[in-house]
C-alpha positions as CSV (number, residue, x, y, z in Angstrom):
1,X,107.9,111.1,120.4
2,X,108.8,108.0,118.8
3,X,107.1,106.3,116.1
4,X,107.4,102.3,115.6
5,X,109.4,101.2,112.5
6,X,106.2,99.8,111.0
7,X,104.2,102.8,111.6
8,X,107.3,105.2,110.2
9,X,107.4,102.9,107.1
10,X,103.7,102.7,106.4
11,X,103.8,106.7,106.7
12,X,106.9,106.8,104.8
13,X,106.0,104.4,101.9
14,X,102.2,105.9,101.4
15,X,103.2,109.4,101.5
16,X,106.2,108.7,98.5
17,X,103.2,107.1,96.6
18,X,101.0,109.4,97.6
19,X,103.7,112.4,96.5
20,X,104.7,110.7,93.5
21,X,100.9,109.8,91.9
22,X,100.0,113.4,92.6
23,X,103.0,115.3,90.4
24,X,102.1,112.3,88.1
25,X,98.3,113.6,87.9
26,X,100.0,117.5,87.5
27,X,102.1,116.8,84.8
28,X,99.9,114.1,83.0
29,X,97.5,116.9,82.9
30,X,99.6,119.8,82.3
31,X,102.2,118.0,79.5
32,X,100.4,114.5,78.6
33,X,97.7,116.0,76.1
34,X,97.3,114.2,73.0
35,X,95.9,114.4,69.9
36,X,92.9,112.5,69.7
37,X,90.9,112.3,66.5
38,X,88.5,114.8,67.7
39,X,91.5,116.7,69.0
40,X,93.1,116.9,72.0
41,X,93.0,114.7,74.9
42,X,94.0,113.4,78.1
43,X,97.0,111.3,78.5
44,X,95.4,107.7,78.6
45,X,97.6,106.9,81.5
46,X,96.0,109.9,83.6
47,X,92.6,108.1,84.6
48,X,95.2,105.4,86.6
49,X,97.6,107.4,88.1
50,X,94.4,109.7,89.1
51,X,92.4,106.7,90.7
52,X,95.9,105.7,92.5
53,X,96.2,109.1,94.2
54,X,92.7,108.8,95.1
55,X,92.9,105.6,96.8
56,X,96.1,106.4,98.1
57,X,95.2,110.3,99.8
58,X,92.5,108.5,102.5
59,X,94.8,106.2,103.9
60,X,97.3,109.0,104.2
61,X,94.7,111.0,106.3
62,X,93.8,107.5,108.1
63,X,97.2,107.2,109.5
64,X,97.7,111.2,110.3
65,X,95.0,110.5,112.8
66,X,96.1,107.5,113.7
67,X,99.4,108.7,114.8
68,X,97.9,111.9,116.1
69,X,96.9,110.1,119.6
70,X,100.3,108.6,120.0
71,X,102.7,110.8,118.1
72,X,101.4,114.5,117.7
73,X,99.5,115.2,120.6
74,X,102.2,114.1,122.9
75,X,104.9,115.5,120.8
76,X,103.4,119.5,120.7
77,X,103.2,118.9,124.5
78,X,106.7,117.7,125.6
79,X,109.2,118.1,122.4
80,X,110.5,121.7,121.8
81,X,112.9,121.1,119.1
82,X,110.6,120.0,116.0
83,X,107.9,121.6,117.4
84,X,108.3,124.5,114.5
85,X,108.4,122.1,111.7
86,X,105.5,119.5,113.5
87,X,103.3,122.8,113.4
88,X,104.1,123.4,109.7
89,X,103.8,120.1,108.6
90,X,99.9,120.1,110.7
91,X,99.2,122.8,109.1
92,X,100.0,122.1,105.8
93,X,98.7,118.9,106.0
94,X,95.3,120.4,106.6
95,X,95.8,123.0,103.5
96,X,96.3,120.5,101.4
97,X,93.1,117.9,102.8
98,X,91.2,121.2,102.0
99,X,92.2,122.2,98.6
100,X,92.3,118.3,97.8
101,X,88.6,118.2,98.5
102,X,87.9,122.1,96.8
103,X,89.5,120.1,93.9
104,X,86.8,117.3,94.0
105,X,83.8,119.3,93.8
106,X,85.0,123.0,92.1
107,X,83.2,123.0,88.7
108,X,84.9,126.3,87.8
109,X,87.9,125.7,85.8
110,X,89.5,129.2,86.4
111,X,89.3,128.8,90.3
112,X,89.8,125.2,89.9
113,X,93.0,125.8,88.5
114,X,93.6,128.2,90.7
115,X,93.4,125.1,93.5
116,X,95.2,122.9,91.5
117,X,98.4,125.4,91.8
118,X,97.7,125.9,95.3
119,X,97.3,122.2,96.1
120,X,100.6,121.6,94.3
121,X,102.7,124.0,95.8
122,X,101.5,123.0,99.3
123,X,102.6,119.5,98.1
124,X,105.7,120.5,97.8
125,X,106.0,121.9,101.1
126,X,104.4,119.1,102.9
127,X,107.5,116.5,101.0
128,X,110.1,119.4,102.0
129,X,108.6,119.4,106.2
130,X,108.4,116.2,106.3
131,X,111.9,115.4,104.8
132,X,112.9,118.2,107.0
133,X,111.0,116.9,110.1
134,X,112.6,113.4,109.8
135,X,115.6,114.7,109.5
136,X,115.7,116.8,112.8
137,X,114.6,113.9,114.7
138,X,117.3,111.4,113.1
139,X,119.8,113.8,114.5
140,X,118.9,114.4,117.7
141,X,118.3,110.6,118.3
142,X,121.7,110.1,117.3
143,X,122.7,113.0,119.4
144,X,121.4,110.8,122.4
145,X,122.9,108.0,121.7
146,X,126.1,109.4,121.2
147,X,126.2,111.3,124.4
């Protein structure tokens, strides 16, 4: 089912942010330690990038269910071909809501790491559906419109 070009690009340009400020907070936390003068601490620029992926993670789910109505729901029902990859990317999505909000409220920093490897990883997929996703559609459009 086809997306408008506004609602593609408003997808598109909040899910690269939203992609990009959440490696940021991983590596920020995992290489940006510095030395403090009571030892070490966080990477000063960690707070912002932090707060950014915050802001940025709601609007993502706003538009997911935004779209679901006119993209999704229609889309499992009539569209065979990126069914597989939709279903992936639904259901990673909804891994990654999950472990995004175990990661709010864990206080245990074993399991909470745990999360944070989890949440990561299912990042990564969700970036590697989607790209995969986008491009299945792009060339079966252009498959119509070459036929």
């Amino acid at each position: 089912m086809k997306l408008s070009k506004t609602s593609f690009l408003s997808i598109l340009i909040i899910f690269i942010f939203s992609s990009l400020t959440g490696f940021g907070v991983f590596a920020l936390k995992k290489w940006g330690v510095t030395q403090g003068i009571l030892g070490p601490e966080a990477h000063p620029f960690l707070y912002i990038v932090k707060s950014s992926h915050y802001l940025l993670t709601p609007f993502l789910v706003f538009i997911l269910g935004t779209i679901y109505v006119a993209h999704i729901k229609k889309g499992i029902d009539k569209v065979k071909k990126n069914k597989k990859s939709g279903i992936m990317m639904l259901g990673s999505f909804f891994t990654l809501m999950l472990s995004g909000q175990f990661l709010l409220f864990l206080s245990n920093e074993d399991i909470k790491y745990f999360v944070e490897i989890i949440h990561l990883n299912i990042g990564i997929l969700v970036v590697l559906a989607f790209s995969f996703h986008v491009k299945k559609a792009f060339k079966r459009k252009n498959k119509v419109k070459a036929a």
